[in-house]
mmJSON file of the N, C-alpha and C atoms, coordinates in Angstrom:
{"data_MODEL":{"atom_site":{
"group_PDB":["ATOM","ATOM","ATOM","ATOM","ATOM","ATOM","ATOM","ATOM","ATOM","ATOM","ATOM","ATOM","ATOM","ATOM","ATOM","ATOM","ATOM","ATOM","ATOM","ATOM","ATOM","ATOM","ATOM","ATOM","ATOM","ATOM","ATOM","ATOM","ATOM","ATOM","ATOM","ATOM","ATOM","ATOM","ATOM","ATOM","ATOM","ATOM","ATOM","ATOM","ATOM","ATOM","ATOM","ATOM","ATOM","ATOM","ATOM","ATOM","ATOM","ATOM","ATOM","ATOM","ATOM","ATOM","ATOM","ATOM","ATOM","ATOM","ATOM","ATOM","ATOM","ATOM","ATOM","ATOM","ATOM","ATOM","ATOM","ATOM","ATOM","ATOM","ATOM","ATOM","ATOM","ATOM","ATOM","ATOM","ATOM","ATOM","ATOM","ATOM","ATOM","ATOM","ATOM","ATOM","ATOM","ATOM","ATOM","ATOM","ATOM","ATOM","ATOM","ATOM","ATOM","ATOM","ATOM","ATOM","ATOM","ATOM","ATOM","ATOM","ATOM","ATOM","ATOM","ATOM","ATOM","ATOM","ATOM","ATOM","ATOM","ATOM","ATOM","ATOM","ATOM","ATOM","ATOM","ATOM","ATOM","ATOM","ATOM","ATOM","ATOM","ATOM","ATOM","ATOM","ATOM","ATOM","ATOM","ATOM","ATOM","ATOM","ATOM","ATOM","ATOM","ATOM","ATOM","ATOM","ATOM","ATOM","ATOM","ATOM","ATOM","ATOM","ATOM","ATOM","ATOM","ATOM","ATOM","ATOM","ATOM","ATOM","ATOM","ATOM","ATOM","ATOM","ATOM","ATOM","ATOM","ATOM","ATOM","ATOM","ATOM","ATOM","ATOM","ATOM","ATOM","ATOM","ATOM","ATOM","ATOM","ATOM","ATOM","ATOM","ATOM","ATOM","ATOM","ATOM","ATOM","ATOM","ATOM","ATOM","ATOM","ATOM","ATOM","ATOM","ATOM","ATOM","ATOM","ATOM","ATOM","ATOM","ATOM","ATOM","ATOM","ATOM","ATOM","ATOM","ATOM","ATOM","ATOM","ATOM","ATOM","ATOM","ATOM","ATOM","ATOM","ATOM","ATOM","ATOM","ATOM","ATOM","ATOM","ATOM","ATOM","ATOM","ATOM","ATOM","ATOM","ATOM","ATOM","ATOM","ATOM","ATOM","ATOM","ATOM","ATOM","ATOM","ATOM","ATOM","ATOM","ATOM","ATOM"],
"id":[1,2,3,4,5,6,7,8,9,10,11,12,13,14,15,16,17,18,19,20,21,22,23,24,25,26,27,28,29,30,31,32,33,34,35,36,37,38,39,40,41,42,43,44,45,46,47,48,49,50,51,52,53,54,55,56,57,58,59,60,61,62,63,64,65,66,67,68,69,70,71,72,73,74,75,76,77,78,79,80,81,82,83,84,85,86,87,88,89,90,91,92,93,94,95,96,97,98,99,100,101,102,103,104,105,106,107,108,109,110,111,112,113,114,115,116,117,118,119,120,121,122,123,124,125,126,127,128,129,130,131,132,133,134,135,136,137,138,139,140,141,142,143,144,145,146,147,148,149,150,151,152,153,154,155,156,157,158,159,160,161,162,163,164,165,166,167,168,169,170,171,172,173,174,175,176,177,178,179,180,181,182,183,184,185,186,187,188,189,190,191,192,193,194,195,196,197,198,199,200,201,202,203,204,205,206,207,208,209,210,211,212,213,214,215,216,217,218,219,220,221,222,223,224,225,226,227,228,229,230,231],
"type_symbol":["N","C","C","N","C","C","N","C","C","N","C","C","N","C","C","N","C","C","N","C","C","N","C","C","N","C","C","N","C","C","N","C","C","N","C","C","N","C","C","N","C","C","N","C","C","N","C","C","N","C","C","N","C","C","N","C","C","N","C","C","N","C","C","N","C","C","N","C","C","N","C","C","N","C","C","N","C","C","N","C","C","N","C","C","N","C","C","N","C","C","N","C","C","N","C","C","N","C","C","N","C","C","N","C","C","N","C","C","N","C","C","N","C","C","N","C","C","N","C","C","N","C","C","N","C","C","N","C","C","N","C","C","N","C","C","N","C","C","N","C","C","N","C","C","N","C","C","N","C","C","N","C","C","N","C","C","N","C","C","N","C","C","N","C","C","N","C","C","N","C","C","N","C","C","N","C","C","N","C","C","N","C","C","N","C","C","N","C","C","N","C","C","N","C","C","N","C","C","N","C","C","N","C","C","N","C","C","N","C","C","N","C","C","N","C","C","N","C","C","N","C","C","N","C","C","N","C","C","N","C","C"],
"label_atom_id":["N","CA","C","N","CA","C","N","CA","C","N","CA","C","N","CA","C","N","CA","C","N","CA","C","N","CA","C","N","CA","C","N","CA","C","N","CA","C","N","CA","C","N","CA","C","N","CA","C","N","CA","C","N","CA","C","N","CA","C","N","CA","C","N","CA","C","N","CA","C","N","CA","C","N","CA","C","N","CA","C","N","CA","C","N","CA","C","N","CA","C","N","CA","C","N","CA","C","N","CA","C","N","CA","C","N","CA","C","N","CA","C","N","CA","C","N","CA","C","N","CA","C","N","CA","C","N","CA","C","N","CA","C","N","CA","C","N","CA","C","N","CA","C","N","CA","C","N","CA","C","N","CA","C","N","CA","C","N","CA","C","N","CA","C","N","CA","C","N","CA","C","N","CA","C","N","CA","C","N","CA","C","N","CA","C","N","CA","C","N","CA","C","N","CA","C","N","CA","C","N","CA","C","N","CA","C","N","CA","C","N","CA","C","N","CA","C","N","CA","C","N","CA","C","N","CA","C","N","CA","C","N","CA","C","N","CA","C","N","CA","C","N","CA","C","N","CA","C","N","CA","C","N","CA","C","N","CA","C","N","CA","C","N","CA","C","N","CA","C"],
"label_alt_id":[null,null,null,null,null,null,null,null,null,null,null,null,null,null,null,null,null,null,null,null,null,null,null,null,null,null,null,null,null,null,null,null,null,null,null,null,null,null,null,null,null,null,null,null,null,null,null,null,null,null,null,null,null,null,null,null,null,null,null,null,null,null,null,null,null,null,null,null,null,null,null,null,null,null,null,null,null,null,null,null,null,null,null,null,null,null,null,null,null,null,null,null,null,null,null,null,null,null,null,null,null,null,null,null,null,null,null,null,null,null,null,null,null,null,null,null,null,null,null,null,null,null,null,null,null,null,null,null,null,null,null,null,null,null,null,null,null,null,null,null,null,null,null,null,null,null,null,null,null,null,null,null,null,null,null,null,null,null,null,null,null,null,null,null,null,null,null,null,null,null,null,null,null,null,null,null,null,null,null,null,null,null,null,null,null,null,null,null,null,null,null,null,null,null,null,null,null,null,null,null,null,null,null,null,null,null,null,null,null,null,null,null,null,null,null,null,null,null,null,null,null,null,null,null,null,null,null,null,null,null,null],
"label_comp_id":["UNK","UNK","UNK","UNK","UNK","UNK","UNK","UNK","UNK","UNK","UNK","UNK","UNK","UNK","UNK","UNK","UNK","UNK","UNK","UNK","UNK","UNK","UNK","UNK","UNK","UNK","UNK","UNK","UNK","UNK","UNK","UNK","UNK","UNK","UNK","UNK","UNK","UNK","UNK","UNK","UNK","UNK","UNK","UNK","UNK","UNK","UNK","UNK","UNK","UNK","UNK","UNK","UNK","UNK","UNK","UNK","UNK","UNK","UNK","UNK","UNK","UNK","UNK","UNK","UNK","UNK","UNK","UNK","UNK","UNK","UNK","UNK","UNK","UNK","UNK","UNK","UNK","UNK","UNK","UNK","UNK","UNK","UNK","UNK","UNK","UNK","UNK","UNK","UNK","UNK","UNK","UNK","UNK","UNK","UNK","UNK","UNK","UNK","UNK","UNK","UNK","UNK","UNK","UNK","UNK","UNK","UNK","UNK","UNK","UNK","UNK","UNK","UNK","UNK","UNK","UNK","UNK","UNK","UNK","UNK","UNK","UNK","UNK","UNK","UNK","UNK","UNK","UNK","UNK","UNK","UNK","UNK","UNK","UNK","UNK","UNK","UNK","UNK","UNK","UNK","UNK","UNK","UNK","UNK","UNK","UNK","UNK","UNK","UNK","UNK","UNK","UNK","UNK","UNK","UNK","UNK","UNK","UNK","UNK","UNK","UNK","UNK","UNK","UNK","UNK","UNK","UNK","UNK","UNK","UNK","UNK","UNK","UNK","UNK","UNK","UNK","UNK","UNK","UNK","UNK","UNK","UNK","UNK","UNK","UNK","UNK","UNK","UNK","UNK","UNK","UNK","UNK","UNK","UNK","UNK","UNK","UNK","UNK","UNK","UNK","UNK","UNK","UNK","UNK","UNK","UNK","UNK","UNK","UNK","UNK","UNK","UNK","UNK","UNK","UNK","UNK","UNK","UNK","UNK","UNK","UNK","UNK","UNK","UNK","UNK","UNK","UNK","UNK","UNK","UNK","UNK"],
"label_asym_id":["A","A","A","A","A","A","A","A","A","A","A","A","A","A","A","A","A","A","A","A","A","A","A","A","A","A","A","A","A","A","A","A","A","A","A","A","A","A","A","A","A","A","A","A","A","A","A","A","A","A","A","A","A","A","A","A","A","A","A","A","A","A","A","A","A","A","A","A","A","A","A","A","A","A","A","A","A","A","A","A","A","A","A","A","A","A","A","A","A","A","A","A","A","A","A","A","A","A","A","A","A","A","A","A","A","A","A","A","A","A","A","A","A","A","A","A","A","A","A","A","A","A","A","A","A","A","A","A","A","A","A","A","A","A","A","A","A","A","A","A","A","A","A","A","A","A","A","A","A","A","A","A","A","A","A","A","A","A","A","A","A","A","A","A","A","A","A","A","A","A","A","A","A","A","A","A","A","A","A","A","A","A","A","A","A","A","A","A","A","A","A","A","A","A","A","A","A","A","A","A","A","A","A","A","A","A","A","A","A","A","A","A","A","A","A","A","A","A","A","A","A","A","A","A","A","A","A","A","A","A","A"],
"label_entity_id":["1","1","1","1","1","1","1","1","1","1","1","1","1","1","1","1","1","1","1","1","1","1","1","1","1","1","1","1","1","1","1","1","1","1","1","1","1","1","1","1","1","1","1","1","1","1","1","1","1","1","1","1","1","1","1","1","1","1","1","1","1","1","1","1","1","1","1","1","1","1","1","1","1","1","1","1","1","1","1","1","1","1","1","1","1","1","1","1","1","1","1","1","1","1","1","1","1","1","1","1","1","1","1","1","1","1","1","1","1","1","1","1","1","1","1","1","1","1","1","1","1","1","1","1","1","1","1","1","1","1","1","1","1","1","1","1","1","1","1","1","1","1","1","1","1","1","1","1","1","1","1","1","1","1","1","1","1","1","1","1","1","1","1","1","1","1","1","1","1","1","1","1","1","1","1","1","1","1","1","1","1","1","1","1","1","1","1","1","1","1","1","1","1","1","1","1","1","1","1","1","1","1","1","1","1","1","1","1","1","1","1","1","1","1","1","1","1","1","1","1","1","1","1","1","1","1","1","1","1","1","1"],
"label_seq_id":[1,1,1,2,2,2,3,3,3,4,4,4,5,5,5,6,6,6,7,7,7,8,8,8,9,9,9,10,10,10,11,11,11,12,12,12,13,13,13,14,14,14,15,15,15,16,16,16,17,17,17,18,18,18,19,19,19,20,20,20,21,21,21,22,22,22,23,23,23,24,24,24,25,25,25,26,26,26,27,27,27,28,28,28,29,29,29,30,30,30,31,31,31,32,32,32,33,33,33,34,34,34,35,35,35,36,36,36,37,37,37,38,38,38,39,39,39,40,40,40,41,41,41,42,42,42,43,43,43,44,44,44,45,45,45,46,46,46,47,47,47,48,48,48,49,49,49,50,50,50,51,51,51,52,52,52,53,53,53,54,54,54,55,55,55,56,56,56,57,57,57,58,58,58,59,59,59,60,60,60,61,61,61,62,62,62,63,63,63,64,64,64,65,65,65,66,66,66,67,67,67,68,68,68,69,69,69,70,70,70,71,71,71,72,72,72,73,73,73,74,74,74,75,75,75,76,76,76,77,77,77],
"pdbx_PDB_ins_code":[null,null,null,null,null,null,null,null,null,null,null,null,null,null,null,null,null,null,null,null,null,null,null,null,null,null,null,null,null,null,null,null,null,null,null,null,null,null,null,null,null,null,null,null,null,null,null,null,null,null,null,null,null,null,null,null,null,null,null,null,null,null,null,null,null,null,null,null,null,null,null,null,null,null,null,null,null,null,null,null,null,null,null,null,null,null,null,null,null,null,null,null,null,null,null,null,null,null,null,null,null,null,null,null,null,null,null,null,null,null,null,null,null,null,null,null,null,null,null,null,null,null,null,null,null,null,null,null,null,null,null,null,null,null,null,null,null,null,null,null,null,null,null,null,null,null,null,null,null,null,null,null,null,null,null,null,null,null,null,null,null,null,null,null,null,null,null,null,null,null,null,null,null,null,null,null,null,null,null,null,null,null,null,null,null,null,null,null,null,null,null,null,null,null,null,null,null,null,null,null,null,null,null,null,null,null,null,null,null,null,null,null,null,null,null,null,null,null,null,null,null,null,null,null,null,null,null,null,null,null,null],
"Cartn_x":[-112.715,-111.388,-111.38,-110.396,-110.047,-109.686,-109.917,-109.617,-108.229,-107.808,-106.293,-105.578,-104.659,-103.83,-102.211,-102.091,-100.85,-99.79,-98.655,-97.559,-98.109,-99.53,-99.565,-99.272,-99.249,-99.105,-100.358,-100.909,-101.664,-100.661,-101.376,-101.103,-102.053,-102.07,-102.883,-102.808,-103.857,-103.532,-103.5,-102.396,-102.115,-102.724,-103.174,-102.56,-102.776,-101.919,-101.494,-102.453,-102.71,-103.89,-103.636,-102.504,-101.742,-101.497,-101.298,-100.951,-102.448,-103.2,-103.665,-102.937,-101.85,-100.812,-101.568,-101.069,-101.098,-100.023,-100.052,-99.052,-99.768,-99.572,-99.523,-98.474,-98.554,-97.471,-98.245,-96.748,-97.432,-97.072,-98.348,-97.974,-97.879,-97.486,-97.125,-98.395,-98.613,-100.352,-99.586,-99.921,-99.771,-101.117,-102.163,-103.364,-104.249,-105.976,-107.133,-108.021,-108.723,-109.892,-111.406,-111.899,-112.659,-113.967,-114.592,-115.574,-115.809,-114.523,-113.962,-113.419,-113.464,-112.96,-111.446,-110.677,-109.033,-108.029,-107.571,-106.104,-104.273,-103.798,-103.25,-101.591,-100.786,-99.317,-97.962,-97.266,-96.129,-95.996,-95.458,-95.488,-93.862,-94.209,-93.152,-92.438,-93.035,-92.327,-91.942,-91.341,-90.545,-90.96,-92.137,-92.88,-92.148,-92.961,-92.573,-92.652,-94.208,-94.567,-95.372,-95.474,-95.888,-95.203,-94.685,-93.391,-93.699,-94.951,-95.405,-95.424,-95.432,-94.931,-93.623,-93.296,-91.41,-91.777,-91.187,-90.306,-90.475,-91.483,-91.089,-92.599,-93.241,-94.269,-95.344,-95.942,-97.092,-97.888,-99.378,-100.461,-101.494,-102.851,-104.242,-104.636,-105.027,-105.417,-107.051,-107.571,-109.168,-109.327,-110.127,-110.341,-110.878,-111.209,-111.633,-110.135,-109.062,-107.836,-106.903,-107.556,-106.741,-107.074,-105.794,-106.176,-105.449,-104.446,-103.976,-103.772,-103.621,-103.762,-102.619,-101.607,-100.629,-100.123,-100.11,-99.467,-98.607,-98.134,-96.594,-95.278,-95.789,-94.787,-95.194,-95.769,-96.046,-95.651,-95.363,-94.459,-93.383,-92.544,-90.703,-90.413,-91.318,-91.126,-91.395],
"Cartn_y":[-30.096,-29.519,-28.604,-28.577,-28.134,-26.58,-25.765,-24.251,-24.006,-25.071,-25.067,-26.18,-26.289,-27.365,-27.652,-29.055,-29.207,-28.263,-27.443,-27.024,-25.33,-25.371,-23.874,-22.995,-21.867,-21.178,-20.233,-20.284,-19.258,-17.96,-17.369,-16.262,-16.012,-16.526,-16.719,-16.086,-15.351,-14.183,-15.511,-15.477,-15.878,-15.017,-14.969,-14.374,-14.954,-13.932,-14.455,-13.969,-14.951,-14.887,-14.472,-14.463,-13.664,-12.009,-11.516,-10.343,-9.514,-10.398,-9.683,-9.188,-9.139,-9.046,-10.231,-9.946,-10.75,-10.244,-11.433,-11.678,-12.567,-12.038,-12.736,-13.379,-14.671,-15.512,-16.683,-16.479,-18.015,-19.18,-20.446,-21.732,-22.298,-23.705,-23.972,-25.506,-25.321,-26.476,-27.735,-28.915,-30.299,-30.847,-30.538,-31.42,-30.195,-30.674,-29.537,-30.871,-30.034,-30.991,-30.001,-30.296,-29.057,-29.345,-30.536,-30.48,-30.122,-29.452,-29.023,-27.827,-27.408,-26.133,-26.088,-26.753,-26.755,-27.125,-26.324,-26.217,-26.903,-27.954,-28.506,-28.216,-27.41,-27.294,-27.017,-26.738,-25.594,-24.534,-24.076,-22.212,-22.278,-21.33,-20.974,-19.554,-18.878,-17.914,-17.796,-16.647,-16.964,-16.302,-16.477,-15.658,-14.459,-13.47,-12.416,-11.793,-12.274,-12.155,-13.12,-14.157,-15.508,-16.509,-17.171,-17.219,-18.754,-19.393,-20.76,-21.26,-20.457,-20.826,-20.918,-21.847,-21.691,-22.138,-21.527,-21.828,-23.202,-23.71,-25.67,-26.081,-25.378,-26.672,-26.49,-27.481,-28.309,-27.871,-27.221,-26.698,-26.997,-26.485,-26.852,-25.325,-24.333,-23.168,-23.552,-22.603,-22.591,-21.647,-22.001,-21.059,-19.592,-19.781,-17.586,-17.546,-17.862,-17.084,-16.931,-17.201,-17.228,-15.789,-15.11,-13.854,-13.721,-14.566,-14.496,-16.191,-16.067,-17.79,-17.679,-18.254,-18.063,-19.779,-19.899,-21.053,-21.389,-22.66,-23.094,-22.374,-22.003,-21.024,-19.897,-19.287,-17.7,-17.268,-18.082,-17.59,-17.033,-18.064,-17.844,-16.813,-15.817,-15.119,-13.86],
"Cartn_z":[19.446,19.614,20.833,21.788,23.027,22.196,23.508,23.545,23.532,24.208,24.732,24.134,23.99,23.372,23.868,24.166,24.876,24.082,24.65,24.131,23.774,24.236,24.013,25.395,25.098,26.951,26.912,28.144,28.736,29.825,29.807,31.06,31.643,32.977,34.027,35.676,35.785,37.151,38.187,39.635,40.774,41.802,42.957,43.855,44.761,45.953,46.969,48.169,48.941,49.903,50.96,51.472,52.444,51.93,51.152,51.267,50.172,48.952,48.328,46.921,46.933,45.53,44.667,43.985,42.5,40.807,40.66,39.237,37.903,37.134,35.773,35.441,35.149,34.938,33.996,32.99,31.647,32.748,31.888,31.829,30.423,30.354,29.3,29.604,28.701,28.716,28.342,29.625,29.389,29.088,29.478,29.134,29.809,29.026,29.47,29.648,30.431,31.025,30.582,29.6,29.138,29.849,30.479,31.382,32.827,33.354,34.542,34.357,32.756,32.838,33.455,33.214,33.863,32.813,33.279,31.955,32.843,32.51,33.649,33.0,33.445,32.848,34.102,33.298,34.039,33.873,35.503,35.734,34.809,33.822,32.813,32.989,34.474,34.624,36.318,36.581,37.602,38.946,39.496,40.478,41.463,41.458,42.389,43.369,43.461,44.851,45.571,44.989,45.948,45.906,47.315,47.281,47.473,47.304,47.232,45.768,45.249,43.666,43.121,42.424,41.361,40.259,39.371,38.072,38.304,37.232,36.766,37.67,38.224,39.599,38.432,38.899,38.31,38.519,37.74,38.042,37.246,38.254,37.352,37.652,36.468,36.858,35.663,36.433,36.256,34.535,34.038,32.426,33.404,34.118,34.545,35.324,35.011,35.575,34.331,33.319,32.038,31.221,31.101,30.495,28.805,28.825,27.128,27.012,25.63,24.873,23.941,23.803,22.514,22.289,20.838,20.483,20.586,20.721,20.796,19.715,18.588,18.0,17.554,18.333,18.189,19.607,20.843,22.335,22.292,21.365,21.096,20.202,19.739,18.506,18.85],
"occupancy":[1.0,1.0,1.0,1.0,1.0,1.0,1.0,1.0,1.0,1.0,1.0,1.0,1.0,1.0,1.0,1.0,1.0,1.0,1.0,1.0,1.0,1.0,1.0,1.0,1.0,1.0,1.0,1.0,1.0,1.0,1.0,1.0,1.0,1.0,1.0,1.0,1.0,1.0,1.0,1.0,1.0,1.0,1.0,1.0,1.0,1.0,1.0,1.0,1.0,1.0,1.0,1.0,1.0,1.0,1.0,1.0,1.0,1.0,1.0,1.0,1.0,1.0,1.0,1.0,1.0,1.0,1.0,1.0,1.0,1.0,1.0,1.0,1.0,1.0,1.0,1.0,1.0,1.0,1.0,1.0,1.0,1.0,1.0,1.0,1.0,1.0,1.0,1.0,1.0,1.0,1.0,1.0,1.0,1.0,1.0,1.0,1.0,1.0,1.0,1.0,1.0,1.0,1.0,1.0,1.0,1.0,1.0,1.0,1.0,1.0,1.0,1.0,1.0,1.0,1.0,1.0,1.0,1.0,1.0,1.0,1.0,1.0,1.0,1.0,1.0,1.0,1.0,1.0,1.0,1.0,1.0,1.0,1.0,1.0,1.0,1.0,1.0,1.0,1.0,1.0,1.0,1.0,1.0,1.0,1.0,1.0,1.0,1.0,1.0,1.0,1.0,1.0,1.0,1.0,1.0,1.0,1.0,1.0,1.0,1.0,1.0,1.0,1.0,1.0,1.0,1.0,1.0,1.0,1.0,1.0,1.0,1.0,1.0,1.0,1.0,1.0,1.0,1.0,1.0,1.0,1.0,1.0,1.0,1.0,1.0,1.0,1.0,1.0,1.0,1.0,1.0,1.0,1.0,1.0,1.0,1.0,1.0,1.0,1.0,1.0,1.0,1.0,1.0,1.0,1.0,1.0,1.0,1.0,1.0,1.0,1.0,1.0,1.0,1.0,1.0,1.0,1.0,1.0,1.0,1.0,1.0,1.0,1.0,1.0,1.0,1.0,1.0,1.0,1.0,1.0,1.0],
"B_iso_or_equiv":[0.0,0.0,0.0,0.0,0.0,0.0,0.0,0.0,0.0,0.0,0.0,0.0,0.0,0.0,0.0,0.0,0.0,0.0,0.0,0.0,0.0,0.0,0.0,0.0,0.0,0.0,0.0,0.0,0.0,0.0,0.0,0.0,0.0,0.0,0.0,0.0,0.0,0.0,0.0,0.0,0.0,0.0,0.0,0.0,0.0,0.0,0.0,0.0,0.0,0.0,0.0,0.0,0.0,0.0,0.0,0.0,0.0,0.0,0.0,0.0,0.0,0.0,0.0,0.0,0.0,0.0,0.0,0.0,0.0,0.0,0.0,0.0,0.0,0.0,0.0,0.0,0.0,0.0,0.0,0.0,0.0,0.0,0.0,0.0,0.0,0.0,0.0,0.0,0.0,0.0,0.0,0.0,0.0,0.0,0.0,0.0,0.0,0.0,0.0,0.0,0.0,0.0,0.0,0.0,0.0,0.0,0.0,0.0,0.0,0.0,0.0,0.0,0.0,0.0,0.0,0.0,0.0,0.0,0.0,0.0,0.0,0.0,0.0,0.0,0.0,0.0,0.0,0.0,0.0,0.0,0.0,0.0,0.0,0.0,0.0,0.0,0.0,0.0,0.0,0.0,0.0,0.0,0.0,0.0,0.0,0.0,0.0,0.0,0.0,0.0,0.0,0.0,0.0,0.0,0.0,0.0,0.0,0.0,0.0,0.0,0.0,0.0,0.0,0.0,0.0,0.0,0.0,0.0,0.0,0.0,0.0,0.0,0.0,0.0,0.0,0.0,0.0,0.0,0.0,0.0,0.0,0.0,0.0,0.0,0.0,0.0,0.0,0.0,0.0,0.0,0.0,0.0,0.0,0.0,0.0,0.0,0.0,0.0,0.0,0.0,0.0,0.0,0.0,0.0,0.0,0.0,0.0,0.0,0.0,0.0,0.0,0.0,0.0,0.0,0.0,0.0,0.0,0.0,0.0,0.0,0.0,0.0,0.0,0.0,0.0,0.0,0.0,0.0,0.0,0.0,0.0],
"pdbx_formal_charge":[null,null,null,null,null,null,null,null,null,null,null,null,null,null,null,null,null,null,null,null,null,null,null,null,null,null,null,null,null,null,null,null,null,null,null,null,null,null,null,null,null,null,null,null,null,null,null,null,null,null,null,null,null,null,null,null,null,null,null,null,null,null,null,null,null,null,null,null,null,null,null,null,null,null,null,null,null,null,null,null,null,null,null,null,null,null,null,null,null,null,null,null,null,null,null,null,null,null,null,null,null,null,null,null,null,null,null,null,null,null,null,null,null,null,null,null,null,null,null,null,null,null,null,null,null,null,null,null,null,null,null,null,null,null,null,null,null,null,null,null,null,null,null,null,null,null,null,null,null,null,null,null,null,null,null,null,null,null,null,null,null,null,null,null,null,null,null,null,null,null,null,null,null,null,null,null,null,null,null,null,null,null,null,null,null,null,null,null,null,null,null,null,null,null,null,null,null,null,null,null,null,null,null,null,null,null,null,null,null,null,null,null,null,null,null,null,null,null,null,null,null,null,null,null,null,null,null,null,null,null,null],
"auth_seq_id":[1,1,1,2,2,2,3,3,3,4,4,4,5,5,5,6,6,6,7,7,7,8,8,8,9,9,9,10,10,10,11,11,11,12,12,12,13,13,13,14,14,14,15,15,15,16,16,16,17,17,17,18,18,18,19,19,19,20,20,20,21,21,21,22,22,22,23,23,23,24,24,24,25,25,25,26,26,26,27,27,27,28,28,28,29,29,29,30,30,30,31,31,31,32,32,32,33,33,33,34,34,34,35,35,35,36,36,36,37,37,37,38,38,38,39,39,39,40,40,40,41,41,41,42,42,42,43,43,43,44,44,44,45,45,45,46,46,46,47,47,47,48,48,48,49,49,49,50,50,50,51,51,51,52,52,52,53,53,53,54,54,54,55,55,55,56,56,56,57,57,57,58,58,58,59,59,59,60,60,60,61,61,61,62,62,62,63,63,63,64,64,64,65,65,65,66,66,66,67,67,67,68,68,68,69,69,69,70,70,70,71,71,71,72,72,72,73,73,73,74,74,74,75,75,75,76,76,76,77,77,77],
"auth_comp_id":["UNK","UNK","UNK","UNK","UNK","UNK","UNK","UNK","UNK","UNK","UNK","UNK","UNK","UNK","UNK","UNK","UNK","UNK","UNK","UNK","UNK","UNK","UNK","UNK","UNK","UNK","UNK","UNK","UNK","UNK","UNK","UNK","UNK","UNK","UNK","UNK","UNK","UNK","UNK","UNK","UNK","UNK","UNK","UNK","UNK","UNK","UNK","UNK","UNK","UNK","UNK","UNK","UNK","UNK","UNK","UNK","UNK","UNK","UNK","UNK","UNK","UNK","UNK","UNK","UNK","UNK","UNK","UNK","UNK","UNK","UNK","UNK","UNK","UNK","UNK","UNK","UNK","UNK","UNK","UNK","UNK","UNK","UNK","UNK","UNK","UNK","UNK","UNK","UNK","UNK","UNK","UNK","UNK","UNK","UNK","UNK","UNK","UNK","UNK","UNK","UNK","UNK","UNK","UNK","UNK","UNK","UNK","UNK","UNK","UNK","UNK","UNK","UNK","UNK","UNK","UNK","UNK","UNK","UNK","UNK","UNK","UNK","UNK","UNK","UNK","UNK","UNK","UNK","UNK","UNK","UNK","UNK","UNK","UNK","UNK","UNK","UNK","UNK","UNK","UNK","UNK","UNK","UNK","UNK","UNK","UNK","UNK","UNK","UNK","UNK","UNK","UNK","UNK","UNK","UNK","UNK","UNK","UNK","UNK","UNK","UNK","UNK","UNK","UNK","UNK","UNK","UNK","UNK","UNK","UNK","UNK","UNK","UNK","UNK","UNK","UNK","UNK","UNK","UNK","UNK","UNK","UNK","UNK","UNK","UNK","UNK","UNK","UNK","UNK","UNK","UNK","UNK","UNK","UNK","UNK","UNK","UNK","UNK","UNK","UNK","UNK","UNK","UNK","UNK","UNK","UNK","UNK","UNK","UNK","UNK","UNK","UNK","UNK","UNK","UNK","UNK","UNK","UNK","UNK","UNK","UNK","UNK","UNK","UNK","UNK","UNK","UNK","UNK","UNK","UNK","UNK"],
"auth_asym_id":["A","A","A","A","A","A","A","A","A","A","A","A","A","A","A","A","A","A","A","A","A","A","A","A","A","A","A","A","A","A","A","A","A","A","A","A","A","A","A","A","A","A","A","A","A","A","A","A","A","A","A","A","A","A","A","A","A","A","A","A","A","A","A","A","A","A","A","A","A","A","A","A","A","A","A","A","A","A","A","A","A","A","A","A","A","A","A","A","A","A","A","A","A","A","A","A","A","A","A","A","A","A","A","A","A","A","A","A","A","A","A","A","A","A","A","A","A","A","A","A","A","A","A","A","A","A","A","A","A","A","A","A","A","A","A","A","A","A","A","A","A","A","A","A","A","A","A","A","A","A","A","A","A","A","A","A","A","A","A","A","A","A","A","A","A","A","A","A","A","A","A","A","A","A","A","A","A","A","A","A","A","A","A","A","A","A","A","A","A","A","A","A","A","A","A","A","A","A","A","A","A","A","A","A","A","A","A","A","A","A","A","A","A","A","A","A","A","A","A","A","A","A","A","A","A","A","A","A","A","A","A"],
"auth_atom_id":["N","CA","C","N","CA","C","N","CA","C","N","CA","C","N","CA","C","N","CA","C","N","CA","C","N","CA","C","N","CA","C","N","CA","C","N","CA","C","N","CA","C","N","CA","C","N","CA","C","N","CA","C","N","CA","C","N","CA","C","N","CA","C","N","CA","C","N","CA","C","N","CA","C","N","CA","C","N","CA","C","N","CA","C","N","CA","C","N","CA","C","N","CA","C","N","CA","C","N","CA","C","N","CA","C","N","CA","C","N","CA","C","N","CA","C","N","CA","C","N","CA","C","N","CA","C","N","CA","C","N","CA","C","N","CA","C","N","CA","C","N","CA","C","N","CA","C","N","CA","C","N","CA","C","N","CA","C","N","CA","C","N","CA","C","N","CA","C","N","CA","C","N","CA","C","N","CA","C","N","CA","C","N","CA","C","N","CA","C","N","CA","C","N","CA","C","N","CA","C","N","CA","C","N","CA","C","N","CA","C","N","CA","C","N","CA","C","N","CA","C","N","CA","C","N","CA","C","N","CA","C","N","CA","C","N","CA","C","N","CA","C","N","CA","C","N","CA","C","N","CA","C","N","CA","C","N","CA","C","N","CA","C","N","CA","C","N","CA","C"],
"pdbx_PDB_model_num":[1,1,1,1,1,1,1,1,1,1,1,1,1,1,1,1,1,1,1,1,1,1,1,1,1,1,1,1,1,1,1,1,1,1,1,1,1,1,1,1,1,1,1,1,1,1,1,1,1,1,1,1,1,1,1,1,1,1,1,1,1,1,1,1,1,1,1,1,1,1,1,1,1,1,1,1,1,1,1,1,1,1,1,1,1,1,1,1,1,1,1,1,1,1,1,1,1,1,1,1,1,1,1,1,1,1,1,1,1,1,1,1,1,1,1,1,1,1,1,1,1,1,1,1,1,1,1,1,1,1,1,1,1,1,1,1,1,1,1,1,1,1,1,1,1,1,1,1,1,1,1,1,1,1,1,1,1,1,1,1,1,1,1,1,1,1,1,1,1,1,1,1,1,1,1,1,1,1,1,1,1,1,1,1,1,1,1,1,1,1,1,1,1,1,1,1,1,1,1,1,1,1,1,1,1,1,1,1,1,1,1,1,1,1,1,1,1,1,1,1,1,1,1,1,1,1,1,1,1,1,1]
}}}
């Protein structure tokens, strides 16, 4: 059994390589790749200071950028 599970969300640190900022922002888990260590979803929130990211894009973020884990119905609540 995976750490992660489609329909759950992580919150996962970004940053930006140009300035050094960084944000915490959920994704919402489409698939994990647990021998690569990669968790593959959508950015579920709405970035603030990196301006190469939006609301809805497609990502593979690494398990050491993952700082919270919540289930698909413990997010909405």
């Amino acid at each position: 059994m995976t750490q992660y599970e489609p329909g759950d969300y992580i919150k996962a640190v970004f940053a930006d390589d140009r300035t050094g900022e960084s944000e915490w922002m959920w994704v919402k888990v489409e698939r994990v790749d647990e021998k690569a260590r990669l968790v593959f979803g959508t950015l579920d929130s709405e970035p603030l200071v990196n301006p190469d990211l939006h609301l809805g894009m497609k990502l593979a973020v690494s398990y050491d950028n993952v700082r919270e884990h919540m289930k698909e119905g413990a997010f909405n609540q």
